[in-house]
C-alpha positions in Angstrom: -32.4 -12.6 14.5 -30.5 -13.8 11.2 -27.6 -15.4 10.9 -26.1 -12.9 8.2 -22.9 -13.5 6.7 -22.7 -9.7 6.4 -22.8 -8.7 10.1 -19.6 -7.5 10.2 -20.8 -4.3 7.0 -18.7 -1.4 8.0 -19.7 0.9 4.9 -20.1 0.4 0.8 -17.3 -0.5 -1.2 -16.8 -0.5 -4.3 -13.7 -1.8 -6.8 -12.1 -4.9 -7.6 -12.1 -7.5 -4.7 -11.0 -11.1 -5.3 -11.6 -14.3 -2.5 -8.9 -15.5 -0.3 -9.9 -19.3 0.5 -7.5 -21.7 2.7 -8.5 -25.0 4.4 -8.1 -26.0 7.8 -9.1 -28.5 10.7 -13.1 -27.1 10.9 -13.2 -27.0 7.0 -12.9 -24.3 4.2 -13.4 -20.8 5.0 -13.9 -18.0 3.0 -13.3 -13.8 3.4 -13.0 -11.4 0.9 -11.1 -8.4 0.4 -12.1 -5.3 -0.8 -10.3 -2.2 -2.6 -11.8 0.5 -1.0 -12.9 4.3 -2.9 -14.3 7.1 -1.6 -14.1 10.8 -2.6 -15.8 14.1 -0.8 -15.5 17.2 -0.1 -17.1 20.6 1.4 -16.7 23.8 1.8 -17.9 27.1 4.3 -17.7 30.9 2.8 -19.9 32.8 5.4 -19.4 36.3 4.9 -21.5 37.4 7.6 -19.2 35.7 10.3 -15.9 35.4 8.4 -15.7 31.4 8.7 -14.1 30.1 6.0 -12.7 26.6 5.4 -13.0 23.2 3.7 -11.4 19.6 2.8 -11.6 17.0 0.1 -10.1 13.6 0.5 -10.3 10.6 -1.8 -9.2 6.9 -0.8 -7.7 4.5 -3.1 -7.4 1.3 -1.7 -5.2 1.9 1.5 -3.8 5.2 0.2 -5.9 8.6 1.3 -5.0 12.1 -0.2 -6.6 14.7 0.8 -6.0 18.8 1.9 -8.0 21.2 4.5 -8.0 25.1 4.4 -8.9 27.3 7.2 -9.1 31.0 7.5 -7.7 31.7 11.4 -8.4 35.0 13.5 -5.5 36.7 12.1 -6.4 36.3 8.3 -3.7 33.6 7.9 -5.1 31.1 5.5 -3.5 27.4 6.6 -3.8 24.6 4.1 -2.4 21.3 4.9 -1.9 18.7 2.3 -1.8 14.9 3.4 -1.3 11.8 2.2 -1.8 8.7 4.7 -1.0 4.8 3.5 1.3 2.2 4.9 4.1 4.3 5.6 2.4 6.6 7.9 1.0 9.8 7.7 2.5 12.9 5.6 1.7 16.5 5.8 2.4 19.7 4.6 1.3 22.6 5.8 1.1 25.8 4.1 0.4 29.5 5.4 0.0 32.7 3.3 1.2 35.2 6.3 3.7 33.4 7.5 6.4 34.3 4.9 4.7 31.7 2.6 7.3 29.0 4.6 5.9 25.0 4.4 6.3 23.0 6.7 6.5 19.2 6.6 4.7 17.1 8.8 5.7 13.4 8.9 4.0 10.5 11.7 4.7 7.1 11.3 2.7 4.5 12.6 2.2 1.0 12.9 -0.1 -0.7 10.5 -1.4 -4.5 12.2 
């Protein structure tokens, strides 16, 4: 087996990254840091058994945005809109039956 400096690959990344060198007892050691992108998103319309939903996200850096729909049993159509980043988690969630009333969703978190 190789001794790969890139054993620890989680995924491409793309964007700007820059090194972070420091020295200590064992010698110089170097990491580098990334700024991570991604972007998707899907969709279902099946007439013949009435599912309908999707979701698109996009990352940028340690910031995701992103939103899901979903048509439930009743005909309600739910979309929440989120954002996720340092601060926690955000989301709003929207309904078209349910006198069109948002509701805000907030879950903070600890980021290590």
């Amino acid at each position: 087996m190789q001794n790969r400096k890139d054993k620890n690959f989680l995924g491409p990344v793309t964007g700007t990254e820059h090194e972070v060198s420091w020295n200590d007892d064992a010698g110089s050691h170097e990491d580098y840091v990334a700024q991570p992108h991604y972007a998707f998103s899907y969709g279902v319309e099946d007439y013949h058994t009435g599912d309908y939903h999707g979701q698109k996200e996009h990352r940028d850096g340690s910031d995701v945005f992103g939103e899901y729909i979903v048509k439930e049993p009743d005909g309600n159509i739910r979309t929440v809109k989120y954002r996720a980043g340092r601060d926690g988690f955000h989301a709003k969630v929207l309904n078209s039956h349910r006198n069109d009333r948002e509701q805000d969703v907030d879950h903070h978190y600890d980021h290590h």
